[in-house]
C-alpha positions in Angstrom: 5.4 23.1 -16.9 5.1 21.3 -13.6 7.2 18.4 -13.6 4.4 16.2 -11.9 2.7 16.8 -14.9 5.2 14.9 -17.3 4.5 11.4 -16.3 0.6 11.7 -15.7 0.0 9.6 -18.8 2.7 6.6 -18.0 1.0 6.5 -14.3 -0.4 3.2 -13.3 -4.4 4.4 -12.4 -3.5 3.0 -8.9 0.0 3.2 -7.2 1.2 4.4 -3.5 3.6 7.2 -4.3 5.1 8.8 -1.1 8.6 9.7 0.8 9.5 6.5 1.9 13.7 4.7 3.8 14.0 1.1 4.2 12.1 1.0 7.4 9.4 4.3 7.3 7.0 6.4 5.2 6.3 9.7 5.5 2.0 10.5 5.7 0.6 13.9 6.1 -2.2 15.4 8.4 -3.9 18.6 8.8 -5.0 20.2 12.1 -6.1 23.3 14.2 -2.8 24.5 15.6 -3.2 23.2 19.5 -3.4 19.8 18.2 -0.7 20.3 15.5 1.5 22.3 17.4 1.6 19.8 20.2 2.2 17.0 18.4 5.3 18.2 16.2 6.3 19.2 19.6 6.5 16.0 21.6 6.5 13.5 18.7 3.1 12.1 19.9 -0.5 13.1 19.8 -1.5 15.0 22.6 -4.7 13.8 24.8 -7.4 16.4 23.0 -6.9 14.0 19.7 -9.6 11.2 19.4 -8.8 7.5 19.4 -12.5 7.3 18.7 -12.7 9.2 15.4 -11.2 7.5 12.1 -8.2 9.3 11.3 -6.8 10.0 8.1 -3.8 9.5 6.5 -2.2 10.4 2.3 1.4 9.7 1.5 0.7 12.5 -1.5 1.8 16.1 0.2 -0.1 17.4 -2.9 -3.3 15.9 -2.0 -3.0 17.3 1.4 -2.3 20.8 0.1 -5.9 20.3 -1.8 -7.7 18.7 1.2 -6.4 21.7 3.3 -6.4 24.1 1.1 -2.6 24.9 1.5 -3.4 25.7 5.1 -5.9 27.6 5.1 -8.7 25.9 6.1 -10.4 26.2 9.2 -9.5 23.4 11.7 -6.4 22.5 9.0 -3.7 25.6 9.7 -1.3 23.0 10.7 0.2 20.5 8.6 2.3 17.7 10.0 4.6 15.2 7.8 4.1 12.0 10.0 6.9 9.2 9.5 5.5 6.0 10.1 6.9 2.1 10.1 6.6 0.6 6.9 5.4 -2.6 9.1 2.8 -0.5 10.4 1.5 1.2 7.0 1.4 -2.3 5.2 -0.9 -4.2 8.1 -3.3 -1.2 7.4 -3.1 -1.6 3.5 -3.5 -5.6 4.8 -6.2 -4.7 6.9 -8.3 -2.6 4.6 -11.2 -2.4 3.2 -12.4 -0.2 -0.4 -14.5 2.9 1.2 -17.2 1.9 -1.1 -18.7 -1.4 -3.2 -17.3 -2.3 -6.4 -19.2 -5.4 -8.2 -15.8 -7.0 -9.3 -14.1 -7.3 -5.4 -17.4 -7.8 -3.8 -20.3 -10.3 -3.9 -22.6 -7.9 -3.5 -23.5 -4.8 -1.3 -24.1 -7.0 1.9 -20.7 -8.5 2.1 -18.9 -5.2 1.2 -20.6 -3.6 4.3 -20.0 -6.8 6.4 -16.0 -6.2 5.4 -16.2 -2.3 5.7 -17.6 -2.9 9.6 -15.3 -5.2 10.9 -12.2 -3.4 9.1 -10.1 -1.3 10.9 -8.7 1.0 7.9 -10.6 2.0 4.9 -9.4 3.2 1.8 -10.3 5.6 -1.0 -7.9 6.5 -4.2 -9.3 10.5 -5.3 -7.3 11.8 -8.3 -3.8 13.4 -7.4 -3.3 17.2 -7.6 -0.6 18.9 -9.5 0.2 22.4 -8.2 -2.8 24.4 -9.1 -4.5 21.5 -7.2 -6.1 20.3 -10.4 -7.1 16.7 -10.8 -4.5 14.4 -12.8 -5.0 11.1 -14.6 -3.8 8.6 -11.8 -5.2 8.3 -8.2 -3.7 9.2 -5.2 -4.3 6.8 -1.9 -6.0 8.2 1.5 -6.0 5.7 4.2 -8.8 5.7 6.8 -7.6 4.6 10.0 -9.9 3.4 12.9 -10.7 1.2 16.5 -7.3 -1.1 16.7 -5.7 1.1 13.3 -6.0 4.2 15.2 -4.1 2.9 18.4 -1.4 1.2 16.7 -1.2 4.1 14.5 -1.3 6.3 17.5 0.9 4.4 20.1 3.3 1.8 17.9 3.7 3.4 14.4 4.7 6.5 14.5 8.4 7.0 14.3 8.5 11.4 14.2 6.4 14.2 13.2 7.5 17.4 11.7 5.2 20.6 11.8 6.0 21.1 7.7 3.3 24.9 7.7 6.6 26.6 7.0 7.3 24.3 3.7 3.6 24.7 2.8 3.4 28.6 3.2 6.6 28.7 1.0 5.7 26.4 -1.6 2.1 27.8 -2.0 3.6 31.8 -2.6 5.6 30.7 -5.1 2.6 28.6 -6.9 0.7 32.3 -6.5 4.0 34.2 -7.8 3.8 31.7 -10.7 7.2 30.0 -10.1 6.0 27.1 -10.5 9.9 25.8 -11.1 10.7 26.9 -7.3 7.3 25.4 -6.1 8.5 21.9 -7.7 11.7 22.1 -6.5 10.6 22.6 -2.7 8.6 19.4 -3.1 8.7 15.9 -1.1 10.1 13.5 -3.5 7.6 11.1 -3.6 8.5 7.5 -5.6 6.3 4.5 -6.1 6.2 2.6 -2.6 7.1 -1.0 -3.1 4.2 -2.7 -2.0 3.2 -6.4 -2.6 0.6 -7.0 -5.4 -1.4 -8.8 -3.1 -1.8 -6.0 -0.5 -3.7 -3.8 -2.9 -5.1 -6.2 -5.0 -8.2 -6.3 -3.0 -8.1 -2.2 -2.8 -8.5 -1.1 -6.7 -11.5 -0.3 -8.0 
């Protein structure tokens, strides 16, 4: 059984689990390898990425083997594992708005919109993935990052990145060999982030 799968039913619906010290967490990223490469190799994005495009972030290393397919996508053969400053991740999170309109957090579809354009980070919580890439219970958090979000993110944040393909490629055979108990134990150990309640408060849907 995969350990992740243990605690499913005990999982608050909506809670940041990632890597995480004092002072950083760890969010992943999937790109073509000339972006990817570059970046792991210098610690910074190199000038062919797009301040201009929203950029996404997920603290879940699961969710990002689902989004990318274990790296195998096209455009997504290189994953990095970006640490970031806390600071920076929680003015995002303070800075946010839900990717789409929910009655109970919204006066209606006008104001949502109103928010969603003059935010610079979105967010979206899609289930979390347990090794077969299967949906669980709880949700797992992707944070959209754009205008101001993406430079601060880009120029400020960002404490390392770490090209992690090899840990993928790894972690993914034995999944296919059916060792699941290697798979798991290769895994980031993501814990519940201690954010305030009043940072997501106005994020669940």
């Amino acid at each position: 059984m995969n350990p992740n799968d243990q605690p499913a039913e005990r999982e608050p619906k909506f809670r940041v689990r990632a890597v995480h010290t004092e002072s950083t967490i760890t969010v992943y990223q999937a790109y073509r390898p000339e972006i990817g490469n570059a970046a792991a190799r210098t610690g910074r994005f190199p000038s062919a990425w797009s301040r201009e495009r929203m950029t996404w972030i997920k603290p879940s290393f699961l969710w990002m083997m689902y989004r990318c397919g274990w790296a195998t996508k096209e455009g997504q053969e290189t994953v990095l594992a970006v640490e970031i400053t806390r600071e920076g991740f929680e003015w995002a999170l303070r800075h946010a708005c839900l990717s789409h309109y929910v009655p109970e957090l919204h006066a209606d579809q006008a104001d949502w919109k109103r928010r969603l354009k003059r935010s610079p980070a979105r967010v979206q919580w899609d289930p979390e993935r347990d090794l077969h890439l299967d949906p669980l219970p709880h949700r797992s958090l992707q944070l959209g990052l754009a205008g101001e979000a993406t430079v601060r993110y880009a120029d400020e944040w960002i404490v390392g990145i770490e090209d992690v393909t090899p840990l993928v490629t790894e972690v993914h055979a034995h999944v296919r060999a059916g060792e699941l108990g290697r798979a798991t134990a290769l895994l980031p150990q993501e814990r519940p982030y201690p954010v305030a309640e009043e940072e997501l408060a106005h994020l669940r849907r």
